[in-house]
C-alpha positions as CSV (number, residue, x, y, z in Angstrom):
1,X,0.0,0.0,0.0
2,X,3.1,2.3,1.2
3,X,4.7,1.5,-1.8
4,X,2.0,2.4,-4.6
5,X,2.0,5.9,-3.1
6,X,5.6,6.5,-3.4
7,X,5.5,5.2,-7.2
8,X,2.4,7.7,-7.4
9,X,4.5,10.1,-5.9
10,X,7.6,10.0,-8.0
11,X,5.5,9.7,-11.0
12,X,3.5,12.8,-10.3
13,X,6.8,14.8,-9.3
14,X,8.6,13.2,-13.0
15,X,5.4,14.9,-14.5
16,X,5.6,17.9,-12.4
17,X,9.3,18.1,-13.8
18,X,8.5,17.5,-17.2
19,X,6.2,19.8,-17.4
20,X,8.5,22.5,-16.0
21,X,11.1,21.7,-18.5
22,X,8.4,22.2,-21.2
23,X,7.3,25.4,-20.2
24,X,10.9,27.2,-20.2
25,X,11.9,25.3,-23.5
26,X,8.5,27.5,-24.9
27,X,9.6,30.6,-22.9
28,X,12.3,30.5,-24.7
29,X,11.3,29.6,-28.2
30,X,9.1,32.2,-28.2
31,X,11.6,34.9,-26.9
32,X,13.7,33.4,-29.8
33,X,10.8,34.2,-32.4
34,X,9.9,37.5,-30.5
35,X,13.7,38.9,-31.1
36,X,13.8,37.4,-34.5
37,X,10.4,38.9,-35.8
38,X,11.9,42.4,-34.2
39,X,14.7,42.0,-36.2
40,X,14.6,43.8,-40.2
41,X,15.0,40.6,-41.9
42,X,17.2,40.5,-44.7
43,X,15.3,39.7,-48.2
44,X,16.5,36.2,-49.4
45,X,18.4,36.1,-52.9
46,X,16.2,34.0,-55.2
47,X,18.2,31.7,-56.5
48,X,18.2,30.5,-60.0
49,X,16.6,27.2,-60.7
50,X,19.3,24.7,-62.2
51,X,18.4,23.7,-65.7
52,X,17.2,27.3,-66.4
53,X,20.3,28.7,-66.7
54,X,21.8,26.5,-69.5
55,X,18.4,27.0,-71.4
């Protein structure tokens, strides 16, 4: 009986941990996209398709 609440409790504090984890990885993803958006972003080159060019 003991036992099956320390498993419950372990598992509930690996969730708890988890889900703490989770939440700074998306704090920080969305700084990241928050500073890049900010950011002037350079216009991308287009490149010329291949096969064009010899036509």
């Amino acid at each position: 009986m003991g036992y099956g609440l320390i498993v419950r409790y372990f598992h509930q504090a690996d969730i708890s941990m988890i889900d703490h984890k989770l939440n700074k990885l998306y704090e920080s993803i969305n700084r990241l996209i928050k500073s890049l958006k900010s950011q002037p972003q350079p216009q991308p080159q287009p490149q010329p398709q291949p096969g064009y060019t010899k036509l």
